[in-house]
MIBATI-976366 format. One line per 5 residues: number of its first residue (from 1); their letters; for each residue x, y, z of C-alpha. Coordinates in steps of 0.05 Angstrom, whole numbers. Layout:
// MIBATI-976366
NUM) a) X:Y:Z | ... .
This chain:
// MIBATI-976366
1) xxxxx) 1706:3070:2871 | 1666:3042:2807 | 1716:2994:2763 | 1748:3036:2695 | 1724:3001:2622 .
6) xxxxx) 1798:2991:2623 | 1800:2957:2678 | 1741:2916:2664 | 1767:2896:2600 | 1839:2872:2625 .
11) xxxxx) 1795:2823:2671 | 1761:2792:2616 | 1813:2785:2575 | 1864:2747:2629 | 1795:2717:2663 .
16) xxxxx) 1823:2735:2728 | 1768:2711:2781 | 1747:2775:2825 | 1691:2749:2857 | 1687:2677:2879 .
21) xxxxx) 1678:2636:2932 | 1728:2588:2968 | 1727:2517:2945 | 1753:2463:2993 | 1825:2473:2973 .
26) xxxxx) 1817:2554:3013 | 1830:2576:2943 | 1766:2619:2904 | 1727:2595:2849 | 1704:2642:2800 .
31) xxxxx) 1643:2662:2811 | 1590:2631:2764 | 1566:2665:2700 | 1503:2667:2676 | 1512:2622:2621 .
36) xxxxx) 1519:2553:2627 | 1595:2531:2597 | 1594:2476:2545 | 1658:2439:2544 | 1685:2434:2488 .
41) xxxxx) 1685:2350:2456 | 1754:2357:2441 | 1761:2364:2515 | 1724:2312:2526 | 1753:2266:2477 .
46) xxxxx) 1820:2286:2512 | 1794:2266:2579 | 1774:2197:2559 | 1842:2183:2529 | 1862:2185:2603 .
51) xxxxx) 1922:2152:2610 | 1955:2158:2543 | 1947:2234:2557 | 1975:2228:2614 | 2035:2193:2597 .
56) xxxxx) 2045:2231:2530 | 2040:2303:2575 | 2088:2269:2625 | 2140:2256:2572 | 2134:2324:2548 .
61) xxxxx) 2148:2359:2626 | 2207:2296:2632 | 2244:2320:2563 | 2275:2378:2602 | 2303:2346:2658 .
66) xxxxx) 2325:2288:2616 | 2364:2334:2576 | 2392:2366:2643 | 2403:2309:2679 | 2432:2263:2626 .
71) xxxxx) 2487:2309:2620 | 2504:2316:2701 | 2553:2250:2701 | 2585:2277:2640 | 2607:2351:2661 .
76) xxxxx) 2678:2331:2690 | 2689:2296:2627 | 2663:2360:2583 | 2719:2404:2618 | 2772:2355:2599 .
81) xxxxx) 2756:2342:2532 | 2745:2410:2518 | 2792:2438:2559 | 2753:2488:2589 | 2740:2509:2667 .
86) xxxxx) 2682:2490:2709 | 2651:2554:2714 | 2653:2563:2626 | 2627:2486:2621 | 2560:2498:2669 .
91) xxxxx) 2541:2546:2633 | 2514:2501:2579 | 2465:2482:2632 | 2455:2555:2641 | 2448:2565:2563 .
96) xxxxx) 2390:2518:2555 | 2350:2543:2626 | 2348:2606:2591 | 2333:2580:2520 | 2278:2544:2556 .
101) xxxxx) 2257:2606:2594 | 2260:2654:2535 | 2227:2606:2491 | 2167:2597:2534 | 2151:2670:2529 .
106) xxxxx) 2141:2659:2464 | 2104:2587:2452 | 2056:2598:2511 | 2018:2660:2469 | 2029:2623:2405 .
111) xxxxx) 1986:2570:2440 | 1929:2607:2456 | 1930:2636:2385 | 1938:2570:2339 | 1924:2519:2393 .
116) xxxxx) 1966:2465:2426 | 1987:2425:2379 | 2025:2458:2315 | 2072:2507:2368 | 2092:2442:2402 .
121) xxxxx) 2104:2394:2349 | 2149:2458:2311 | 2183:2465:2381 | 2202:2386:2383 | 2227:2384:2308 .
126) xxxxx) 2274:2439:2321 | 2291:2406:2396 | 2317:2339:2359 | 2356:2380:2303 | 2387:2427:2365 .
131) xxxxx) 2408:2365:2399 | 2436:2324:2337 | 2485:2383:2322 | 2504:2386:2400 | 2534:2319:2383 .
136) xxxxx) 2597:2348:2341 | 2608:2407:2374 | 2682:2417:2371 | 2683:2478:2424 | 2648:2492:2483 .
141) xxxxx) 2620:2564:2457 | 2581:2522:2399 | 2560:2472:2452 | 2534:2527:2503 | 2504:2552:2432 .
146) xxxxx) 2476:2496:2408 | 2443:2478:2483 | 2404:2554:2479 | 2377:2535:2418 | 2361:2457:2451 .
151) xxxxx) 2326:2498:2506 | 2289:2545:2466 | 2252:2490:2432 | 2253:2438:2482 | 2199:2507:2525 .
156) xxxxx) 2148:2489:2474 | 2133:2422:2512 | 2132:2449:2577 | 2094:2507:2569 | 2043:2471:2523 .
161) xxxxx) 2032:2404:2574 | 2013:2458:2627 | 1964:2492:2590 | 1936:2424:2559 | 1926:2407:2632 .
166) xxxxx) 1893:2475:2644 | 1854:2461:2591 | 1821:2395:2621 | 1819:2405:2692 | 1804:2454:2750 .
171) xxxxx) 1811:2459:2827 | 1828:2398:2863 | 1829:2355:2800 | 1879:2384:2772 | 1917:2392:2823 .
176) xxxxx) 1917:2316:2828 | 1941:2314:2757 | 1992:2366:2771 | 2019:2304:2827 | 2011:2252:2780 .
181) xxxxx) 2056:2291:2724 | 2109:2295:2777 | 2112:2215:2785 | 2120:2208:2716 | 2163:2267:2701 .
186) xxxxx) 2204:2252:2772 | 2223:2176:2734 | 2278:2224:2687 | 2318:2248:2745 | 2318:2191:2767 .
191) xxxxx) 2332:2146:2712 | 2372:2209:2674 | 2433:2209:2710 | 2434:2124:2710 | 2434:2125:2634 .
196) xxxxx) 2497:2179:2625 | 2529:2140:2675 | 2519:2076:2635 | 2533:2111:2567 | 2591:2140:2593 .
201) xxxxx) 2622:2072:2615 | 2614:2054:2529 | 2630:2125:2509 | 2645:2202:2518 | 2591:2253:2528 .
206) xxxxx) 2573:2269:2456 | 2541:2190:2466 | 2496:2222:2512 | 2465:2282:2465 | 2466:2224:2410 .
211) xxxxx) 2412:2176:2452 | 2370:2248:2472 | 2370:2258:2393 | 2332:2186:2388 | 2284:2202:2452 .
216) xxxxx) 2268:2265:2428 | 2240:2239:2356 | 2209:2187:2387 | 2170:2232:2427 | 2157:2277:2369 .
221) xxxxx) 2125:2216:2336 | 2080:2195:2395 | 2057:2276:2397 | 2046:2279:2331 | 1999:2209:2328 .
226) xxxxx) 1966:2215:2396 | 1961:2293:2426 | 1899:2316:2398 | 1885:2396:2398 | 1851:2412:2473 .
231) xxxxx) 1831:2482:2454 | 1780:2493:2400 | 1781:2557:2359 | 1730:2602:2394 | 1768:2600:2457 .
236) xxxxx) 1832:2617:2418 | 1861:2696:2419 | 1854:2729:2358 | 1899:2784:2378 | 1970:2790:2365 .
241) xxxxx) 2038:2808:2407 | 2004:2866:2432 | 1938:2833:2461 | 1993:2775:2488 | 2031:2832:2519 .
246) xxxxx) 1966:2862:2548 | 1946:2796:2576 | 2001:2780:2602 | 2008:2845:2638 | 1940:2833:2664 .
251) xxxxx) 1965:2762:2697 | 2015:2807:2732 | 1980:2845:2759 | 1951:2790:2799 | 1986:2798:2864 .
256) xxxxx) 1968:2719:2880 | 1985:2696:2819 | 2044:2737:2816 | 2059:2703:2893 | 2049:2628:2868 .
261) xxxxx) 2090:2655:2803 | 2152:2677:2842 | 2152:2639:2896 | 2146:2571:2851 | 2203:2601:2822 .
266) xxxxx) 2254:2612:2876 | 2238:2541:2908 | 2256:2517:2827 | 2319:2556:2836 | 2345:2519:2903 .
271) xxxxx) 2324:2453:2866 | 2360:2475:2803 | 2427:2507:2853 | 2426:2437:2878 | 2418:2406:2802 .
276) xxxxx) 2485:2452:2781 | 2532:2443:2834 | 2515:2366:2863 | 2561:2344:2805 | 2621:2385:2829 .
281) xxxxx) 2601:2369:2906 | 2585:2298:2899 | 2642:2278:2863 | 2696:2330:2866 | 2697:2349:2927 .
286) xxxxx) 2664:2279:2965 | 2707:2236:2917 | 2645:2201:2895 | 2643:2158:2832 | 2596:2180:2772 .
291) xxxxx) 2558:2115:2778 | 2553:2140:2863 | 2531:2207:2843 | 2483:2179:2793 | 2445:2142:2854 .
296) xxxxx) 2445:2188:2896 | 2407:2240:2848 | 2366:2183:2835 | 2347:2170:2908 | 2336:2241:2918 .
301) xxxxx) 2288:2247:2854 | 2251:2190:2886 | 2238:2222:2950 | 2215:2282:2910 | 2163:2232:2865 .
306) xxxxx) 2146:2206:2934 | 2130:2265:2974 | 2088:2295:2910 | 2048:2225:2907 | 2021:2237:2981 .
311) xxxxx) 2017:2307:2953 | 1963:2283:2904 | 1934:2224:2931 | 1925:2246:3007 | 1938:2321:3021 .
316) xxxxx) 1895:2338:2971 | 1822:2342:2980 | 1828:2338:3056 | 1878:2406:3069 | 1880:2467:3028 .
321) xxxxx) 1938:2464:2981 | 1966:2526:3014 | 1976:2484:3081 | 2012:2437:3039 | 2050:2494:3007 .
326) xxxxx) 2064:2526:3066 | 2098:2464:3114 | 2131:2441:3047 | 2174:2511:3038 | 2176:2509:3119 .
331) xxxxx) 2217:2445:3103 | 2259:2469:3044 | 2281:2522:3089 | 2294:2484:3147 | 2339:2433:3102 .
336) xxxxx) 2374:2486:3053 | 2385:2523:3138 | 2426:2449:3158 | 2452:2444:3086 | 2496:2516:3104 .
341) xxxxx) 2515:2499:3177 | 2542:2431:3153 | 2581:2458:3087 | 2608:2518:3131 | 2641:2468:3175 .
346) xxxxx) 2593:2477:3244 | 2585:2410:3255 | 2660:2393:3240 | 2677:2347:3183 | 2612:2311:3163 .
351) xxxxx) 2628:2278:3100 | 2577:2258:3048 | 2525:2218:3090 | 2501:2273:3128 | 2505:2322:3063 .
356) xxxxx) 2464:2273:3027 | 2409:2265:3078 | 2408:2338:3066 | 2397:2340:3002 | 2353:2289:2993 .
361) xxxxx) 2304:2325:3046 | 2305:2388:3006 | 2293:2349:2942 | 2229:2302:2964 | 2204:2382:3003 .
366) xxxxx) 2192:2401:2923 | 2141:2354:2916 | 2090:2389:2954 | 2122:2465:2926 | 2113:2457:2861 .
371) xxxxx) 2051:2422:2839 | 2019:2465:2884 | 2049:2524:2869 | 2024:2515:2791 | 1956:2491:2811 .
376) xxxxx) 1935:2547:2859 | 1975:2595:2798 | 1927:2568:2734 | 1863:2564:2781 | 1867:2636:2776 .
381) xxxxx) 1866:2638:2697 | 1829:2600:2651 | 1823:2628:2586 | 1890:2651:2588 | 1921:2582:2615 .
386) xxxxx) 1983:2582:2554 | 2001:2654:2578 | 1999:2634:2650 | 2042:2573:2634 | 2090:2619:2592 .
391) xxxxx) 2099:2661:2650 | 2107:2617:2709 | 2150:2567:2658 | 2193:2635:2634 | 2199:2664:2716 .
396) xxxxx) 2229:2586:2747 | 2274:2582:2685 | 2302:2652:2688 | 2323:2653:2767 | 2341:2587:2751 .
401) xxxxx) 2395:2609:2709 | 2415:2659:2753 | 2426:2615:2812 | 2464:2565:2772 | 2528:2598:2760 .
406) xxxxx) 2529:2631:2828 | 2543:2550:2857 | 2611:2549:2828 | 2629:2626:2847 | 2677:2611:2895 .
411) xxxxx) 2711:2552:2863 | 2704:2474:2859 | 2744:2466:2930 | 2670:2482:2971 | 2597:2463:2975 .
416) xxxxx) 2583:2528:3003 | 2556:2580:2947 | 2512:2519:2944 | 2473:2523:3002 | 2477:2593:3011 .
421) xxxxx) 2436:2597:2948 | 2393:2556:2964 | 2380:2580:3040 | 2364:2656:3000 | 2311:2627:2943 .
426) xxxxx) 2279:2584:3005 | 2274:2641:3044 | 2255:2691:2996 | 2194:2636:2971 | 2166:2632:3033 .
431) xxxxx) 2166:2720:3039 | 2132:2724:2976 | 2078:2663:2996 | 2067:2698:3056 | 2072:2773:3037 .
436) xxxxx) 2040:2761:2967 | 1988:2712:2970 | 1970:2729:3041 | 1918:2659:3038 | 1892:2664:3106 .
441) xxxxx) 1854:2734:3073 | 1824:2688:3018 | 1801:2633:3070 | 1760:2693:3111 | 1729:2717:3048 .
């Protein structure tokens, strides 16, 4: 049946390949057009920067776990000072998952409108004033306030570093680059929960928010001096809300893309399950010190930088990324599977040890989800790489926040809500890599 102009246009607009042929990855190029593409020099310019890009886009992607993680050490302290429960005082982590999924909706098509660089460096000014006034909030409603507003601007960096990497790379390469953000963005959980530990030994929480107010000007400062603009104006949309709705309608209509989308997003929420409760399970119910539970995260966070290092600098370019995909969410499941039958009391009383070793096998599993997730995700979209970002950025975020307060449903006395979220968003990723992006189709054709 002959394509609709309708049809035809909603392709060019999102630049969804339909024609293509598979690269060594068992992913499809798009097929070549018959104009040679000139890339653009700010591009290029970009690309020989190399490293300083590199690090700059890492600190953007480490920003929001640094403001998540920071904060872990400090939540038993937040519910006495402020004399709220548990459940009220996680839900300033849930606050600013959502700020930071609602706000990517937003910055990603500002991106491809006005370019890279003036939606991110308004995002960061407001991100340091958001987390300045989270320093004197006297209640815990104006802090969970505050922290949506905090996560709102703190999308802008996120969204934007994975379109500026769109923007420079394709297939395997940037996949690579995808790994190599993780090392660098994998050093703030790890380093993250160290620092509130250590500023909590000097000072209360509102210490913590004080020394992400200084790291979060800094970083404004490097983006402003050294982030130069990686999309020139004629590849910009000239549209407005309604040719960003259209597009992004288009991108969902991707069944692949919407695959990698939702099933990068349930693995996120069993990481982000484990982010929310491990505070609670660590040292509530384990009797673990802030300064343990700080080392642990870390150790975990390094197995994750690890595992996304071999990710990059092995797997790739010798197996397709969805082979890595695949065994890595075979292992998430696996571990999130052990992480129930231990907390459920199977195996008798295990104590921490074993829960740990858990833990940190489901944590150093994400390093081969999600970097390849987002790669095989933007390969599928060029042209449209800030809404992409938006909506992958905007899909982890928001069953993100839905998984966290579902961890503390059944009280502070048990790990199990825990796992039992976890064990569902493993599962359920691997039913919609499987049922959605269906890759051994794309490797016949």
């Amino acid at each position: 049946m002959p394509e609709s102009g309708a049809s035809r246009a909603q392709q060019e607009r999102t630049h969804i390949p339909t024609t293509g042929t598979a690269n060594g990855t068992g992913t499809e190029e798009p097929a070549a057009t018959g104009t040679p593409f000139a890339e653009p020099a700010a591009t290029e310019a970009a690309r020989r920067t190399g490293l300083l890009v590199t690090l700059v886009l890492g600190g953007l992607t480490a920003l929001p776990p640094l403001s998540m993680d920071m904060y872990l050490p400090a939540l038993p302290a937040v519910t006495e000072s402020l004399h709220a429960p548990a459940a009220t005082v996680q839900l300033t982590l849930t606050a600013c998952l959502t700020g930071m999924a609602l706000g990517q909706v937003v910055v990603g098509p500002m991106s491809d409108r006005w370019g890279r660089r003036r939606p991110l460096l308004l995002g960061m000014i407001i991100y340091v004033v958001a987390t300045a006034i989270c320093v004197f909030a006297p209640t815990t409603e104006l802090l969970i306030g505050f922290r949506l507003l905090q996560g709102l601007a703190g999308a802008a960096g996120i969204v934007i570093a994975r379109a500026v990497v769109r923007d420079m790379y394709d297939g395997v390469e940037m996949a690579r680059f995808f790994s190599t953000l993780m090392l660098i963005s994998g050093v703030a959980p790890v380093v993250a929960p160290l620092i509130g530990g250590q500023v909590l030994r000097f000072t209360d929480w509102r210490g913590i928010f004080a020394v992400l107010t200084v790291v979060g000007a800094l970083l404004t400062l490097v983006v402003w001096k050294w982030l130069h603009e990686t999309l020139p104006p004629q590849d910009r949309h000239t549209g407005g809300i309604g040719d960003a709705l259209r597009t992004m309608r288009g991108l969902l209509a991707d069944r692949v893309f919407a695959g990698y989308m939702i099933a990068g997003s349930l693995a996120f929420a069993a990481l982000f399950a484990y982010v929310s409760a491990s505070p609670f399970v660590v040292q509530e119910i384990y009797g673990a010190s802030p300064q343990t539970f700080s080392l642990l995260f870390g150790v975990n966070s390094v197995g994750l930088i690890i595992v996304g290092q071999i990710n990059g600098k092995v797997l790739v370019g010798r197996i397709s990324l969805d082979k890595a995909l695949a065994f890595g969410l075979s292992v998430i499941v696996l571990a999130a599977t052990a992480l129930l039958l231990m907390t459920t009391g199977v195996f008798g009383d295990v104590g921490l040890v074993p829960v740990a070793a858990g833990l940190f096998v489901l944590m150093s599993a994400m390093g081969l989800a999600m970097p390849n997730t987002n790669a095989q995700a933007l390969m599928r979209t060029k042209h449209a790489a800030g809404s992409a970002s938006a909506l992958l950025g905007t899909s982890s975020f928001l069953i993100g926040a839905v998984a966290s307060p579902l961890v503390g449903i059944a009280g502070e006395g048990t790990a199990v809500p825990m796992a039992v979220v976890q064990l569902v968003c493993a599962v359920g990723a691997m039913a919609c890599f499987l049922g959605m992006c269906r890759p051994w189709q794309r490797v016949v054709a």
